[in-house]
C-alpha positions in Angstrom: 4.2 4.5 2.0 5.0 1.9 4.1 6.9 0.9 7.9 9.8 -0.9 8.4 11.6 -2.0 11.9 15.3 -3.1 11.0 16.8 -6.0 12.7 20.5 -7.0 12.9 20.3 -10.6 10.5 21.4 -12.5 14.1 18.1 -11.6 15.6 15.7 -12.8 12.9 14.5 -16.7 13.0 11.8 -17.7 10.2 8.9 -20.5 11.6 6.5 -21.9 9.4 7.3 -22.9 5.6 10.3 -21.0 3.6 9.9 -17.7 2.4 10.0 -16.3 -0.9 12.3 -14.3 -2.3 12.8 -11.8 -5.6 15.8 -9.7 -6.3 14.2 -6.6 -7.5 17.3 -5.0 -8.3 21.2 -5.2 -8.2 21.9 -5.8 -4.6 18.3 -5.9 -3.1 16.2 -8.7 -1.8 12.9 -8.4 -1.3 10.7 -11.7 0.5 7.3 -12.2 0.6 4.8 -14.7 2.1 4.9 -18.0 -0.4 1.1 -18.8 0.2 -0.3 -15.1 0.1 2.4 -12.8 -1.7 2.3 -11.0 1.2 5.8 -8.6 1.4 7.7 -9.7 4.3 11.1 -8.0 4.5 13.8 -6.4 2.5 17.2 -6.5 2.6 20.5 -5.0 0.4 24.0 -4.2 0.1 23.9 -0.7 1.7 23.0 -2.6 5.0 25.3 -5.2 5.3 24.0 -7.5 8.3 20.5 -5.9 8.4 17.4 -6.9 7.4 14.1 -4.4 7.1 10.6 -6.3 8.2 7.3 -5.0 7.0 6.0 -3.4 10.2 2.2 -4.1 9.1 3.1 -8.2 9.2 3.9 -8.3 13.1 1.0 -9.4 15.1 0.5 -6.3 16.7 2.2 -3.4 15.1 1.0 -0.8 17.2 4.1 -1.8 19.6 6.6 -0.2 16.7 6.6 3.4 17.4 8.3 5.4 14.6 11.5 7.6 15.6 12.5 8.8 12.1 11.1 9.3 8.0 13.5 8.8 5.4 13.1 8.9 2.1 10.9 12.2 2.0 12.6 13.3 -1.0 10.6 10.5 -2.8 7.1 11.0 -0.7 3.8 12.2 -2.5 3.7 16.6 -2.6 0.3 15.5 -0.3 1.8 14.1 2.0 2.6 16.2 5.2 3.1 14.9 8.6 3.4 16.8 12.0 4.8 14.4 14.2 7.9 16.3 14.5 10.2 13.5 14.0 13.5 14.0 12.4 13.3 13.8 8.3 15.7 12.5 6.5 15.9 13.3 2.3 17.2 10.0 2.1 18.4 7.9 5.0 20.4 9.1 8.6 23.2 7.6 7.2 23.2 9.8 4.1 23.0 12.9 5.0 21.9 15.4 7.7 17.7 15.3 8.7 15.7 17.9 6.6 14.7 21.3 8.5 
């Protein structure tokens, strides 16, 4: 499991020394940190002009609240959280949110 914020492209600046990059699959890109392997962010084709940045990396994360899951069709059977945000199987843009 893991957090992303999204960011329009525009907004995103990159200090420091270049990141890497992988393309894990046919219209993804994934980057990472060059010196620790770190993931960074991921972007692909189904979000043209968006890019998805690990929420853990920011220097305090704690100032990212959540407002929706997707994806639960793929989490663990274990996994069950209460926070009563909306659920999505997949993503909002993909169908309605889970009852």
């Amino acid at each position: 499991m893991t957090t992303y914020a999204g960011f329009e492209t525009s907004q995103v600046s990159w200090g420091g020394s270049p990141r890497g990059t992988y393309i894990s699959s046919a219209g993804v890109q994934r980057s990472f940190c060059p010196r620790c392997g770190s993931p960074v962010s991921f972007s692909g084709d189904r979000w043209p002009g968006e890019i998805h940045l690990f929420v853990a990396s920011f220097d305090e994360p704690a100032n990212f609240a959540p407002r929706v899951h997707v994806h639960v069709g793929e989490q663990l059977p274990w996994m069950h959280l209460a926070d009563g945000l909306p659920r999505y199987r997949t993503t909002a843009r993909e169908g309605p949110a889970l009852p």
